[in-house]
PDB file of N, CA, C and O in Angstrom:
ATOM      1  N   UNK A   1     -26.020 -10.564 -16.355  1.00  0.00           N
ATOM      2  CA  UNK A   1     -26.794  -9.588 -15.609  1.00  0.00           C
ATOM      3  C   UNK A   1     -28.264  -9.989 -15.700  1.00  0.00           C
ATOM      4  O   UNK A   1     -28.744 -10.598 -16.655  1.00  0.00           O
ATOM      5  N   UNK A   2     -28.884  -9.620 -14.697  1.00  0.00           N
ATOM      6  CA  UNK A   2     -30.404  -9.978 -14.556  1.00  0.00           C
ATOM      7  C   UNK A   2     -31.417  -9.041 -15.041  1.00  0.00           C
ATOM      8  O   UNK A   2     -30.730  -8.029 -15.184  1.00  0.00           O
ATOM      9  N   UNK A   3     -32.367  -8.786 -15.316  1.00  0.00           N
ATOM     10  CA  UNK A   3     -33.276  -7.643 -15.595  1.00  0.00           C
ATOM     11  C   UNK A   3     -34.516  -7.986 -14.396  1.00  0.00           C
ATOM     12  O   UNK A   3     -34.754  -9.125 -13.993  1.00  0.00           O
ATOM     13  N   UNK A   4     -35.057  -7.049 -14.049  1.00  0.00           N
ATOM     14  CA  UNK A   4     -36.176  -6.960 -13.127  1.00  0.00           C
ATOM     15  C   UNK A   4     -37.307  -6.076 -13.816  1.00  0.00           C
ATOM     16  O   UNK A   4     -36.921  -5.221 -14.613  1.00  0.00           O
ATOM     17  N   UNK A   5     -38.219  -6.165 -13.656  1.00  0.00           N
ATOM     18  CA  UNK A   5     -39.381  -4.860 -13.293  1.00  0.00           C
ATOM     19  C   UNK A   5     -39.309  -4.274 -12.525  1.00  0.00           C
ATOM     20  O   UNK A   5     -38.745  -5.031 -11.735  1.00  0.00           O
ATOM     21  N   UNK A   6     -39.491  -3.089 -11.857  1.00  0.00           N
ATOM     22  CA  UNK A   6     -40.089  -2.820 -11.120  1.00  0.00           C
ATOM     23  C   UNK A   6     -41.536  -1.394 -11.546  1.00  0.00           C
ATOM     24  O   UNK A   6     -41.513  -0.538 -12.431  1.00  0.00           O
ATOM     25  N   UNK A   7     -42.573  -1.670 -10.531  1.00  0.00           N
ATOM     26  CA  UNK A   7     -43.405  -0.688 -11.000  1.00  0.00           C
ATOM     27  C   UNK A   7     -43.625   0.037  -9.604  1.00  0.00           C
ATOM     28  O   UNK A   7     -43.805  -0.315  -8.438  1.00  0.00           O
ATOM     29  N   UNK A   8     -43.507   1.388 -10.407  1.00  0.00           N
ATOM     30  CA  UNK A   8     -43.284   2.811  -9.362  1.00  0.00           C
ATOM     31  C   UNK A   8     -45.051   3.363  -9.356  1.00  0.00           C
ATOM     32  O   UNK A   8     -45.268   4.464  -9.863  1.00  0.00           O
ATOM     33  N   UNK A   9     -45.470   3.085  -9.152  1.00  0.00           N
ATOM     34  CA  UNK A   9     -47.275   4.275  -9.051  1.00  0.00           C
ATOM     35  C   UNK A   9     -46.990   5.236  -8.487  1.00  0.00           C
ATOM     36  O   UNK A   9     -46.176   5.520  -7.607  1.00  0.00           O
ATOM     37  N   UNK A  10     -47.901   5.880  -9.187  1.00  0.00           N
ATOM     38  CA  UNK A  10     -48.049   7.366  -7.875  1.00  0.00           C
ATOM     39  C   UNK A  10     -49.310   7.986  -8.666  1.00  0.00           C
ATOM     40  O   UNK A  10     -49.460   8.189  -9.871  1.00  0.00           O
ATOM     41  N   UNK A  11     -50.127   8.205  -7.614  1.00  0.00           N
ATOM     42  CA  UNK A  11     -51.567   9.007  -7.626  1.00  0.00           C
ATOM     43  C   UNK A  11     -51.121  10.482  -8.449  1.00  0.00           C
ATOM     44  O   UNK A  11     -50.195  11.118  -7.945  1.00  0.00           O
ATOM     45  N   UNK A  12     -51.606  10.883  -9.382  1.00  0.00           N
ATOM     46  CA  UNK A  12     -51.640  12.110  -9.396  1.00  0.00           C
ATOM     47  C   UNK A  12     -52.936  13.444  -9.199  1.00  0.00           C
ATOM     48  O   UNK A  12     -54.167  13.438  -9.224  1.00  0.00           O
ATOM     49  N   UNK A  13     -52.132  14.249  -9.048  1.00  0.00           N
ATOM     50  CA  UNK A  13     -53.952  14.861  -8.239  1.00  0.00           C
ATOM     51  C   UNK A  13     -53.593  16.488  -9.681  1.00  0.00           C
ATOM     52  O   UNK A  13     -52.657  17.211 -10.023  1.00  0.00           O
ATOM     53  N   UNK A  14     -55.018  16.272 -10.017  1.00  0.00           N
ATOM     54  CA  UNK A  14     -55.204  17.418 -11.114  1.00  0.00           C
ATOM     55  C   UNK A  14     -55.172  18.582 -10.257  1.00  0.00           C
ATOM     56  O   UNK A  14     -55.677  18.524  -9.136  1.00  0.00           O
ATOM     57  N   UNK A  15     -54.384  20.091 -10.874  1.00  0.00           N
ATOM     58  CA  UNK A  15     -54.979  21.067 -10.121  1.00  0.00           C
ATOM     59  C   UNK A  15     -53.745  20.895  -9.041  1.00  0.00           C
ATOM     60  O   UNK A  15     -52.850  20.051  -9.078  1.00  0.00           O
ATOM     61  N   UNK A  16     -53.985  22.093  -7.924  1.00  0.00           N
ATOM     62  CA  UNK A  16     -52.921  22.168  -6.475  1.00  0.00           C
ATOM     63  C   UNK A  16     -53.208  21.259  -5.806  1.00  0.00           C
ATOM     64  O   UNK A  16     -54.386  20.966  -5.600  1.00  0.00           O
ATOM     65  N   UNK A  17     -52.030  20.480  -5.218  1.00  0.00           N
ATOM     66  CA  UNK A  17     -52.497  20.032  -4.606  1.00  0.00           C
ATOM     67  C   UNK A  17     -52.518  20.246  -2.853  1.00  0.00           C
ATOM     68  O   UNK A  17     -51.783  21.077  -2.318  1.00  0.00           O
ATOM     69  N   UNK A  18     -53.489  19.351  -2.052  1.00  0.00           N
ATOM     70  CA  UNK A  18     -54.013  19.546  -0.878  1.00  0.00           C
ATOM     71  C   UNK A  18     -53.224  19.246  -0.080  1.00  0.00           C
ATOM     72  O   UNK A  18     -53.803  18.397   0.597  1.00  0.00           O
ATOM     73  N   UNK A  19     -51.696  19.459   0.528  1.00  0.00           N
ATOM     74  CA  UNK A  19     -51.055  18.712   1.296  1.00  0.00           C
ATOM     75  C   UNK A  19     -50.341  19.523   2.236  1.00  0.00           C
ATOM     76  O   UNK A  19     -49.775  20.525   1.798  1.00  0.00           O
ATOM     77  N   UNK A  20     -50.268  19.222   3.599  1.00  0.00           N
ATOM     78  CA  UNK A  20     -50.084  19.962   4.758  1.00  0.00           C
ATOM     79  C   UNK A  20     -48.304  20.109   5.075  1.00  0.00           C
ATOM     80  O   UNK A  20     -47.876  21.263   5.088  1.00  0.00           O
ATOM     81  N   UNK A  21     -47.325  18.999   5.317  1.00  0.00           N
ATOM     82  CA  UNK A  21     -46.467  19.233   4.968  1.00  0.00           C
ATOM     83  C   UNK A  21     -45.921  19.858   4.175  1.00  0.00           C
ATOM     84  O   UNK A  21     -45.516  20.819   4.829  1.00  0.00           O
ATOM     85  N   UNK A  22     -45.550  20.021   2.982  1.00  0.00           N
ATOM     86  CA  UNK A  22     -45.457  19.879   2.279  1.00  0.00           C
ATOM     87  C   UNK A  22     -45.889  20.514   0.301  1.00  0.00           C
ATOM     88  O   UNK A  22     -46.696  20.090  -0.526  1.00  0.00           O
ATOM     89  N   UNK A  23     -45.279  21.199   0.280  1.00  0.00           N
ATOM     90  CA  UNK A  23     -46.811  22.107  -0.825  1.00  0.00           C
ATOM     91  C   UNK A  23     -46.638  21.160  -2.240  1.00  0.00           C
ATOM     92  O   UNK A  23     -47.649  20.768  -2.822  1.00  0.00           O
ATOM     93  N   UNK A  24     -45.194  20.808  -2.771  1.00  0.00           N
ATOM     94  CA  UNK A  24     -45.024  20.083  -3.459  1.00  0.00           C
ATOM     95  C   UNK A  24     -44.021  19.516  -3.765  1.00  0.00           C
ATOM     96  O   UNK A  24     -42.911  19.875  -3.370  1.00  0.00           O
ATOM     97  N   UNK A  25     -44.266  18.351  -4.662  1.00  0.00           N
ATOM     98  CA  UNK A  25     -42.694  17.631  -4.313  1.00  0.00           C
ATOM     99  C   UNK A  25     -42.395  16.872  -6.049  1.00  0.00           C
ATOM    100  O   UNK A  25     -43.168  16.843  -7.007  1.00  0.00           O
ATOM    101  N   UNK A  26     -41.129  16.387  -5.936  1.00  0.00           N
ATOM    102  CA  UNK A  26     -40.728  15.706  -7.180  1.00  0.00           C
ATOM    103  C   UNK A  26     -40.214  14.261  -6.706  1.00  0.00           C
ATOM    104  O   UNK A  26     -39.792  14.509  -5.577  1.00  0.00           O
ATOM    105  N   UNK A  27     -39.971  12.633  -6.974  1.00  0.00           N
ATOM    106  CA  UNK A  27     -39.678  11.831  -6.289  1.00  0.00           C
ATOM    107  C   UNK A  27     -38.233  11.850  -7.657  1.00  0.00           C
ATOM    108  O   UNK A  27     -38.194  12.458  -8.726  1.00  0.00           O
ATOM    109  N   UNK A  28     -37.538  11.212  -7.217  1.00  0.00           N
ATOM    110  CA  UNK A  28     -36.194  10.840  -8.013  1.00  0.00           C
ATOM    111  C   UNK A  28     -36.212   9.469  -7.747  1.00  0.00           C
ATOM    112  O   UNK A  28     -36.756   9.130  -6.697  1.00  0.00           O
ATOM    113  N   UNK A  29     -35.736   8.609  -8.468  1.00  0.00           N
ATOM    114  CA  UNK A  29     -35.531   7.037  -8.290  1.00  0.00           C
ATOM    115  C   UNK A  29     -34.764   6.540  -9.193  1.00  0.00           C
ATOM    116  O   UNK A  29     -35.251   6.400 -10.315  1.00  0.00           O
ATOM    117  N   UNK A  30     -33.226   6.099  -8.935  1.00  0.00           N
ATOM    118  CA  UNK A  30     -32.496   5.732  -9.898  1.00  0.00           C
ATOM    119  C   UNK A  30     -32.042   4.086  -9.412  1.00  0.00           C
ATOM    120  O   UNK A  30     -32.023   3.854  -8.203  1.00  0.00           O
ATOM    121  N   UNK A  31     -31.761   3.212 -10.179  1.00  0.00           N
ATOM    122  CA  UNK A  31     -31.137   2.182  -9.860  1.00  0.00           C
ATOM    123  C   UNK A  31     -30.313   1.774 -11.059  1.00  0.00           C
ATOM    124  O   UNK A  31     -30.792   1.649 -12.185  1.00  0.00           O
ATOM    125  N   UNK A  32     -28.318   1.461 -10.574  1.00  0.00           N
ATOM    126  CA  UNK A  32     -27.316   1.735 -11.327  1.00  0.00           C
ATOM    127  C   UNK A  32     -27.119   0.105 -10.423  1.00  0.00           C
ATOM    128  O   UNK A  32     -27.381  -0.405  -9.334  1.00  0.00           O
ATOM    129  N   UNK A  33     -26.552  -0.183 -11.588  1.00  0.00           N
ATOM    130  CA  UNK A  33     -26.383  -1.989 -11.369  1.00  0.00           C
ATOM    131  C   UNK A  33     -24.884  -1.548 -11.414  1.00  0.00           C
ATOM    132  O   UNK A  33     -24.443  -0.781 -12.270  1.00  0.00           O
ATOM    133  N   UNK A  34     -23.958  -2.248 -10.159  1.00  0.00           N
ATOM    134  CA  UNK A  34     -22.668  -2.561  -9.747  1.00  0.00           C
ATOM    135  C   UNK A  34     -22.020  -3.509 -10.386  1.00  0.00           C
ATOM    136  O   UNK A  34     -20.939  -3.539 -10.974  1.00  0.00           O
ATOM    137  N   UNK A  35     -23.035  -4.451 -10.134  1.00  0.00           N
ATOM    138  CA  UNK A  35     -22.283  -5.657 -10.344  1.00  0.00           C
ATOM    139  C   UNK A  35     -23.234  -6.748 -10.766  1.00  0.00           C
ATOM    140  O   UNK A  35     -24.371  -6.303 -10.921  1.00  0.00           O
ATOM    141  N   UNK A  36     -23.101  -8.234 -11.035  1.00  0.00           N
ATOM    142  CA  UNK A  36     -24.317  -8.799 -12.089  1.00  0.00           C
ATOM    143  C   UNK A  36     -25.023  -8.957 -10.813  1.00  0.00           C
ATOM    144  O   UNK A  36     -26.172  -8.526 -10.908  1.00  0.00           O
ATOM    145  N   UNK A  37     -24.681  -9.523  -9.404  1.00  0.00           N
ATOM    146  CA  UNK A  37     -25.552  -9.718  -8.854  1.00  0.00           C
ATOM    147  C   UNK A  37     -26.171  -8.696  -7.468  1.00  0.00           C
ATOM    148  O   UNK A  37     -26.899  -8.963  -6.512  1.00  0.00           O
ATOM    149  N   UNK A  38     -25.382  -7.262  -7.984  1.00  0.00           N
ATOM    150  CA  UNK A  38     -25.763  -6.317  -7.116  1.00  0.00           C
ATOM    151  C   UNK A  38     -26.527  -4.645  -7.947  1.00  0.00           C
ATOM    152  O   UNK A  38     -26.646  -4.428  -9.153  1.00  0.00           O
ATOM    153  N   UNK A  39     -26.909  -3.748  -6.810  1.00  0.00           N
ATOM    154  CA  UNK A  39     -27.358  -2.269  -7.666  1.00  0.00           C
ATOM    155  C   UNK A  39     -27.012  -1.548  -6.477  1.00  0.00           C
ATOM    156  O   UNK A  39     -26.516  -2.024  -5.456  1.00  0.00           O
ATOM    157  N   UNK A  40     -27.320  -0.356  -6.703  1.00  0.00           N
ATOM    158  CA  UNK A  40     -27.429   0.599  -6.005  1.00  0.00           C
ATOM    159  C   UNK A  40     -28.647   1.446  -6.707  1.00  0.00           C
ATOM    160  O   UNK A  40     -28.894   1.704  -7.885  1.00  0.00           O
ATOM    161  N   UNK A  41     -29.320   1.774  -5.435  1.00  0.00           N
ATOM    162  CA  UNK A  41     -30.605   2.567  -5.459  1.00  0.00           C
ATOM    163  C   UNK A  41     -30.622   3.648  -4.572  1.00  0.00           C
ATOM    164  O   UNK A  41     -30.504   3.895  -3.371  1.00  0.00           O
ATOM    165  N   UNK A  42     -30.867   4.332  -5.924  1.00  0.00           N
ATOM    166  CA  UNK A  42     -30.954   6.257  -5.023  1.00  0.00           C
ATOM    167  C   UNK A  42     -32.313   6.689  -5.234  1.00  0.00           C
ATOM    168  O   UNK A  42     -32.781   6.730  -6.372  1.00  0.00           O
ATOM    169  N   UNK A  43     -32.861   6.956  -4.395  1.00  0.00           N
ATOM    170  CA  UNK A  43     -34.190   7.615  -3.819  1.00  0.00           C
ATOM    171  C   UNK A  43     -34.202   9.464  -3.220  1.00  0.00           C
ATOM    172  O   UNK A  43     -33.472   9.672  -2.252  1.00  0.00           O
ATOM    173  N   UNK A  44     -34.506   9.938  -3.437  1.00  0.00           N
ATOM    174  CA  UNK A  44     -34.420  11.717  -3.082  1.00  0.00           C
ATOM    175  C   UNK A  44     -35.993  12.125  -3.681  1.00  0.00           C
ATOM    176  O   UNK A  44     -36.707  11.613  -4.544  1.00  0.00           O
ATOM    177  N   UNK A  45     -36.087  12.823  -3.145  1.00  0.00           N
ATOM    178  CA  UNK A  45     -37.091  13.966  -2.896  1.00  0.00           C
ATOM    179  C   UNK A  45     -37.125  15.186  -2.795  1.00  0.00           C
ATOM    180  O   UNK A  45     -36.580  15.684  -1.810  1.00  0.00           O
ATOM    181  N   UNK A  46     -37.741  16.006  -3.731  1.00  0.00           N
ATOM    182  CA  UNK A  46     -37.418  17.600  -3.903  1.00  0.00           C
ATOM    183  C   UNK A  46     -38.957  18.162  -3.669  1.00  0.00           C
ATOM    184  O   UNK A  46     -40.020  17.929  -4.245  1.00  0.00           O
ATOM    185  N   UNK A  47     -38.651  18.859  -2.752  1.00  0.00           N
ATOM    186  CA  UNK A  47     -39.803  19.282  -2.528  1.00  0.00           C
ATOM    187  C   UNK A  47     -39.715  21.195  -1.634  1.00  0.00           C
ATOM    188  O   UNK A  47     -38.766  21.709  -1.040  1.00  0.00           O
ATOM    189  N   UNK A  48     -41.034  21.726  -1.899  1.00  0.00           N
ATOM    190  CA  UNK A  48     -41.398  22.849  -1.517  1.00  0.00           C
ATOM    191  C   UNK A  48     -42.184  23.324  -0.147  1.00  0.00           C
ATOM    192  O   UNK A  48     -43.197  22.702   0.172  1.00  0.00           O
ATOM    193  N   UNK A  49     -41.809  24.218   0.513  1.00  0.00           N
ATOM    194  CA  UNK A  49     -42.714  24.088   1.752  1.00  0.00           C
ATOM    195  C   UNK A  49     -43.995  25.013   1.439  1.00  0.00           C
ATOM    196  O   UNK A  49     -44.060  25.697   0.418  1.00  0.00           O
ATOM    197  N   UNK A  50     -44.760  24.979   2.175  1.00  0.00           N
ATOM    198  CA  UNK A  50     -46.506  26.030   2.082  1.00  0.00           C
ATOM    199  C   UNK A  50     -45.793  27.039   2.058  1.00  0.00           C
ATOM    200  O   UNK A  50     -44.651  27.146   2.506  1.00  0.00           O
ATOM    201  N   UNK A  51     -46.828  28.321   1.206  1.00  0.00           N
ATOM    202  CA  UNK A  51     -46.713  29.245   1.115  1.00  0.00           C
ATOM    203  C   UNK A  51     -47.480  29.921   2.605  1.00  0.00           C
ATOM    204  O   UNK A  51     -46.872  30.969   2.821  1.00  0.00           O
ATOM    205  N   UNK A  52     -48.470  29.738   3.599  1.00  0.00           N
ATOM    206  CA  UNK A  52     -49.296  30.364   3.643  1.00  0.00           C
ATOM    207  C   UNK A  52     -47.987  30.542   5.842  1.00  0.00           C
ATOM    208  O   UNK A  52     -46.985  29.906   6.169  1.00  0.00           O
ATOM    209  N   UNK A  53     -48.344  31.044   6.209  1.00  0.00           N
ATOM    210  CA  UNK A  53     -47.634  30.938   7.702  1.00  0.00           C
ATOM    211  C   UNK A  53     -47.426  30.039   8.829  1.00  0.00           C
ATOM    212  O   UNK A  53     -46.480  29.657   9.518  1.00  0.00           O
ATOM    213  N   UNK A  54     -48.845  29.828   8.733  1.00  0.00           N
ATOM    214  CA  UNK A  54     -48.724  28.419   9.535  1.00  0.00           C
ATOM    215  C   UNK A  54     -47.969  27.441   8.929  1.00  0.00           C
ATOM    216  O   UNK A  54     -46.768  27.275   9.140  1.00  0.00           O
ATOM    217  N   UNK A  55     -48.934  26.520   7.868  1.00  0.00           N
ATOM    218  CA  UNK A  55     -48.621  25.942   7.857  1.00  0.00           C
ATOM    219  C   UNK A  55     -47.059  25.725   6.951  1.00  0.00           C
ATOM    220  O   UNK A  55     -46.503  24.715   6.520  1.00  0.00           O
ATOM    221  N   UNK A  56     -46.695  27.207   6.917  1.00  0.00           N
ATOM    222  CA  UNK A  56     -45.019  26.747   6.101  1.00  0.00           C
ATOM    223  C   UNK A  56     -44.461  26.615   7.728  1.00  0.00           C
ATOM    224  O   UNK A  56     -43.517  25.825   7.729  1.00  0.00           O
ATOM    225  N   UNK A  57     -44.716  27.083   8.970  1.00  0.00           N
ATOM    226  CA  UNK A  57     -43.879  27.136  10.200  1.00  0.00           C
ATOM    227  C   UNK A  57     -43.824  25.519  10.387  1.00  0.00           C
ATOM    228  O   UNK A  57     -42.765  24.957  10.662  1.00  0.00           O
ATOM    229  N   UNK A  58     -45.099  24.791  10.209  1.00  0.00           N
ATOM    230  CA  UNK A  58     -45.423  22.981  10.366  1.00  0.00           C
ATOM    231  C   UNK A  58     -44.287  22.731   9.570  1.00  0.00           C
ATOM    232  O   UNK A  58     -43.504  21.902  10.034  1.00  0.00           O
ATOM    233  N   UNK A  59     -44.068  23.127   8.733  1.00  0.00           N
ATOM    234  CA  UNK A  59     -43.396  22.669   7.323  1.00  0.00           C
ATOM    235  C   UNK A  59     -42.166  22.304   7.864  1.00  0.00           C
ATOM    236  O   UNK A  59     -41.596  21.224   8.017  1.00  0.00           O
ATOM    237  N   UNK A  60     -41.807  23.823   8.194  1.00  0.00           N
ATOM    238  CA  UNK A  60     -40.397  23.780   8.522  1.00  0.00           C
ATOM    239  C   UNK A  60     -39.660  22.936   9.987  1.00  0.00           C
ATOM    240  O   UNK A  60     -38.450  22.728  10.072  1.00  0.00           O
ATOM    241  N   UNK A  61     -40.547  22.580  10.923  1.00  0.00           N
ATOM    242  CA  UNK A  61     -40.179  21.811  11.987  1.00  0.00           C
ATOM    243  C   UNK A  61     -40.670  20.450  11.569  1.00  0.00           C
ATOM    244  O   UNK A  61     -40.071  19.707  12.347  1.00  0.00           O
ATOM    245  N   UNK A  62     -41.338  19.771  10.870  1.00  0.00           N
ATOM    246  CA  UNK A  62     -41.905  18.468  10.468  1.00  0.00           C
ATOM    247  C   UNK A  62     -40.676  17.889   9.060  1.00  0.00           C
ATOM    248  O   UNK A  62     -39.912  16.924   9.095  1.00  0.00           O
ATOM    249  N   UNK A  63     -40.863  18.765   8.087  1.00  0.00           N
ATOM    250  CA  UNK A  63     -40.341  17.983   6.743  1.00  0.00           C
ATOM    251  C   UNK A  63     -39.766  16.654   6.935  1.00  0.00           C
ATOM    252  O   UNK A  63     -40.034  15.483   6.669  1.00  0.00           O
ATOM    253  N   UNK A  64     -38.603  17.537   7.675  1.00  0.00           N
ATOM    254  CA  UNK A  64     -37.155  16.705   7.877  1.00  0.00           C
ATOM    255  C   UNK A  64     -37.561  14.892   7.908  1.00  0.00           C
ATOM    256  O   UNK A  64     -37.728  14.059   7.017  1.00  0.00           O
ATOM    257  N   UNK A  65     -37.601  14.848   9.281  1.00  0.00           N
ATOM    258  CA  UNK A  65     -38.419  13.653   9.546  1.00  0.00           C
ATOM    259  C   UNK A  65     -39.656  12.841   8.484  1.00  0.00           C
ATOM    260  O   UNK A  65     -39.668  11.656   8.150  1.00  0.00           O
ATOM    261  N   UNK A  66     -40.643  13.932   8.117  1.00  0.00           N
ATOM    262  CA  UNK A  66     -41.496  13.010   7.432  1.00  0.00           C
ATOM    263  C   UNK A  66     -41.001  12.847   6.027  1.00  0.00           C
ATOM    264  O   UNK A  66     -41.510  12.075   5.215  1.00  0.00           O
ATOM    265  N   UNK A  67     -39.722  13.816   5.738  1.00  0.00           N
ATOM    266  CA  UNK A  67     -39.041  12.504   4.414  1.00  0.00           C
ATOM    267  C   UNK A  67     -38.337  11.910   4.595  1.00  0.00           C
ATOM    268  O   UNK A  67     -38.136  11.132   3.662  1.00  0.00           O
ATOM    269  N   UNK A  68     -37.436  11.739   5.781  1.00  0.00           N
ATOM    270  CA  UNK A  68     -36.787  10.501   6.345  1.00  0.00           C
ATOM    271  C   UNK A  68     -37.643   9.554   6.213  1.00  0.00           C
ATOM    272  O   UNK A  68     -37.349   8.659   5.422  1.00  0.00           O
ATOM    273  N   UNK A  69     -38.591   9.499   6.749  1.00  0.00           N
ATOM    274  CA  UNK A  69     -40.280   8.894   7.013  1.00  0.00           C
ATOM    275  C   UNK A  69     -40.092   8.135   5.793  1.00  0.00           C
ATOM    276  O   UNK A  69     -39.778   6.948   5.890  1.00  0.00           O
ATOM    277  N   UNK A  70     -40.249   8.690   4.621  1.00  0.00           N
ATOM    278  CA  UNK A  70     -41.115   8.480   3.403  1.00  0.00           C
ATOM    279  C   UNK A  70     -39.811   7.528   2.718  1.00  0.00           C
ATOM    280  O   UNK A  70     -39.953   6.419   2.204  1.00  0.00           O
ATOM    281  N   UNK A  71     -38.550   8.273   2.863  1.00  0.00           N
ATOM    282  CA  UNK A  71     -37.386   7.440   2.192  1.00  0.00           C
ATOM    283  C   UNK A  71     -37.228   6.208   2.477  1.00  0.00           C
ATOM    284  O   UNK A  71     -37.055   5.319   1.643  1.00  0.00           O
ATOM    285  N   UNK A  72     -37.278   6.059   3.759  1.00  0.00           N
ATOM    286  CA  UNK A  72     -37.059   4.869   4.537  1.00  0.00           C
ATOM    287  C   UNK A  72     -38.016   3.651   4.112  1.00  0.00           C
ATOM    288  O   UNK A  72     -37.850   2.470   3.805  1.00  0.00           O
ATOM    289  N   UNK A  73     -38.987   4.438   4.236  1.00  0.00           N
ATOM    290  CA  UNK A  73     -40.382   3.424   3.724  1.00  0.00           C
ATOM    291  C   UNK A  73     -40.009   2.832   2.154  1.00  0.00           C
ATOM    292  O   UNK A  73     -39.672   1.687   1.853  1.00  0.00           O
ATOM    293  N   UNK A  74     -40.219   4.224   1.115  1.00  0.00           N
ATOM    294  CA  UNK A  74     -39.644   3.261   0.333  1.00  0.00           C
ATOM    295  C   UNK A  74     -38.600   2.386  -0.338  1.00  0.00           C
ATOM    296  O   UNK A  74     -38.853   1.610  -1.259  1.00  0.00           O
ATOM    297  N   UNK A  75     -37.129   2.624   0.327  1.00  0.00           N
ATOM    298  CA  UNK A  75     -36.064   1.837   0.499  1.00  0.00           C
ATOM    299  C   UNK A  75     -36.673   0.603   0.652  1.00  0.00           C
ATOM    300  O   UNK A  75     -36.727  -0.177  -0.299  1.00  0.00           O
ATOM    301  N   UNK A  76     -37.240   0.275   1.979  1.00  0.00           N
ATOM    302  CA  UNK A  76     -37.625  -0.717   2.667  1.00  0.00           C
ATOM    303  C   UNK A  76     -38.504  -1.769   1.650  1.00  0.00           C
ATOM    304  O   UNK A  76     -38.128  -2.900   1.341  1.00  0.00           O
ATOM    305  N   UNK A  77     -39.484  -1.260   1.305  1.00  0.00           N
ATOM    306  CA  UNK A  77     -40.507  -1.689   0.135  1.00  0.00           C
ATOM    307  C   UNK A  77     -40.030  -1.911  -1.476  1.00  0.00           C
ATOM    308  O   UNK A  77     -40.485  -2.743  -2.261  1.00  0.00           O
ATOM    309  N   UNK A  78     -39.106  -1.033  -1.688  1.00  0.00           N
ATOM    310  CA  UNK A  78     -38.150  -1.438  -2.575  1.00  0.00           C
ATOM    311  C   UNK A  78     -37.210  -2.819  -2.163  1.00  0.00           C
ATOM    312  O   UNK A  78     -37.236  -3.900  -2.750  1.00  0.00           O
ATOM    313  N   UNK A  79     -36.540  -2.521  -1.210  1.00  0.00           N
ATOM    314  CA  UNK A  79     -35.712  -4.042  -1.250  1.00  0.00           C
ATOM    315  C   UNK A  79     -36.722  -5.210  -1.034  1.00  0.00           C
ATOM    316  O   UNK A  79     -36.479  -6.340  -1.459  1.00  0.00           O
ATOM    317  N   UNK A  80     -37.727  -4.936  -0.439  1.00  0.00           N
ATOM    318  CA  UNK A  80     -38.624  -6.554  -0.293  1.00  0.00           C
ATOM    319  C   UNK A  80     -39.183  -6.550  -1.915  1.00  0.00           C
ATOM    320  O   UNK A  80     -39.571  -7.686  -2.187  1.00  0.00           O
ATOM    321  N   UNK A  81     -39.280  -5.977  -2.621  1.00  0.00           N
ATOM    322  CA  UNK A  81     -39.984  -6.510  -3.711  1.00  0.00           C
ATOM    323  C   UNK A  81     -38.999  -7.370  -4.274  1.00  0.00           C
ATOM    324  O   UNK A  81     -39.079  -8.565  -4.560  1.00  0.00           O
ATOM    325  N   UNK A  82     -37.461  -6.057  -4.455  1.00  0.00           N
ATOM    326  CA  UNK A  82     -36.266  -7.263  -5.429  1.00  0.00           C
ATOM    327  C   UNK A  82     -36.349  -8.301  -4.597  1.00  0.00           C
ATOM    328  O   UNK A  82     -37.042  -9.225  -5.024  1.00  0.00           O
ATOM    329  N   UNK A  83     -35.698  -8.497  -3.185  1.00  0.00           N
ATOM    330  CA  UNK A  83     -35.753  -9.649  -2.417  1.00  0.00           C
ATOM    331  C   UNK A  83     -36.242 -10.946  -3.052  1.00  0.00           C
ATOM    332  O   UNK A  83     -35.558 -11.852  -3.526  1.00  0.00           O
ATOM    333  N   UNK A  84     -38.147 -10.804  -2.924  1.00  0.00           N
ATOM    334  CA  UNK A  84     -39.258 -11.589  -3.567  1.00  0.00           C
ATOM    335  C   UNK A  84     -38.689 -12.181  -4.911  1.00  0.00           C
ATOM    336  O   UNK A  84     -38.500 -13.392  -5.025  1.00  0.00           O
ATOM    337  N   UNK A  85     -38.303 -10.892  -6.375  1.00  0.00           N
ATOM    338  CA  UNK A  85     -38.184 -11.383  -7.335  1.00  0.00           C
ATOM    339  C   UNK A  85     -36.877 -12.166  -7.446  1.00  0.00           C
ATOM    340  O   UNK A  85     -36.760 -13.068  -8.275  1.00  0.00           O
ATOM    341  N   UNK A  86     -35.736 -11.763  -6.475  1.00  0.00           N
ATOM    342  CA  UNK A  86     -34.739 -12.739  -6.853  1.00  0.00           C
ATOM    343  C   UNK A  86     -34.438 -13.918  -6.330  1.00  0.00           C
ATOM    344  O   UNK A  86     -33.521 -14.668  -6.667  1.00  0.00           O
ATOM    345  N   UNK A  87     -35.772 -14.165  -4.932  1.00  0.00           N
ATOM    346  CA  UNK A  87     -35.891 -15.338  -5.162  1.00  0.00           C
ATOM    347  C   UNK A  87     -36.502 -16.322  -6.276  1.00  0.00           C
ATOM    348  O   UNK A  87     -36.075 -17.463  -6.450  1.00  0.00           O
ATOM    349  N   UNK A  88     -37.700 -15.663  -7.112  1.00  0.00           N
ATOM    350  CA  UNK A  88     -38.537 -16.688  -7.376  1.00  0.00           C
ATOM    351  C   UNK A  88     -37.989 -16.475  -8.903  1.00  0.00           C
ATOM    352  O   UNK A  88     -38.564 -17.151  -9.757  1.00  0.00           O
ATOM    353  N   UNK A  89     -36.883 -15.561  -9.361  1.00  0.00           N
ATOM    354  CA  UNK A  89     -35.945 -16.028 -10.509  1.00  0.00           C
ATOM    355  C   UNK A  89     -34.880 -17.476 -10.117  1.00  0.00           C
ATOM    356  O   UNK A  89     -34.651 -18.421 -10.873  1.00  0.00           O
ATOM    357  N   UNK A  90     -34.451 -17.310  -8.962  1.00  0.00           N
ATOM    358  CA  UNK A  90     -33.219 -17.849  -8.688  1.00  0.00           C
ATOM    359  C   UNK A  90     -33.705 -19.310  -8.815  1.00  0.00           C
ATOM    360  O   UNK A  90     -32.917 -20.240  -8.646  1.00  0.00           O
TER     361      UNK A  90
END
């Protein structure tokens, strides 16, 4: 079996934070190795809509999509990094 790095960042903001979608969220990120030369990677997102009217109404017709949005992205950015590293192990 292989070992990798990977490094996850994320900004954190002191205090509430400022975000229009969205009021707050949790990211999940698991990766469960199959097999020596395979994984599976689970990505989810838990998150809360605005309290205030408007923008919980934005909330509720937008989310959907902009965490499709967000999953997709980092799926995507996730597999090019392993990609990268298992070439320049291999």
């Amino acid at each position: 079996m292989r070992g990798f790095s990977i490094d996850f960042s994320e900004s954190v903001t002191i205090g509430e934070p400022r975000l229009l979608i969205i009021a707050s969220y949790e990211m999940r990120v698991a990766v469960e190795p199959l097999s020596p030369s395979s994984s599976r990677l689970t990505i989810s997102i838990v998150y809360e809509l605005p309290r205030s009217g408007f923008w919980r109404i934005v909330g509720l017709v937008l989310v959907r999509s902009y965490s499709r949005s967000c999953l997709r992205r980092m799926c995507r950015d996730t597999q090019r990094v392993l990609e990268v590293t298992s070439t320049v192990r291999a």
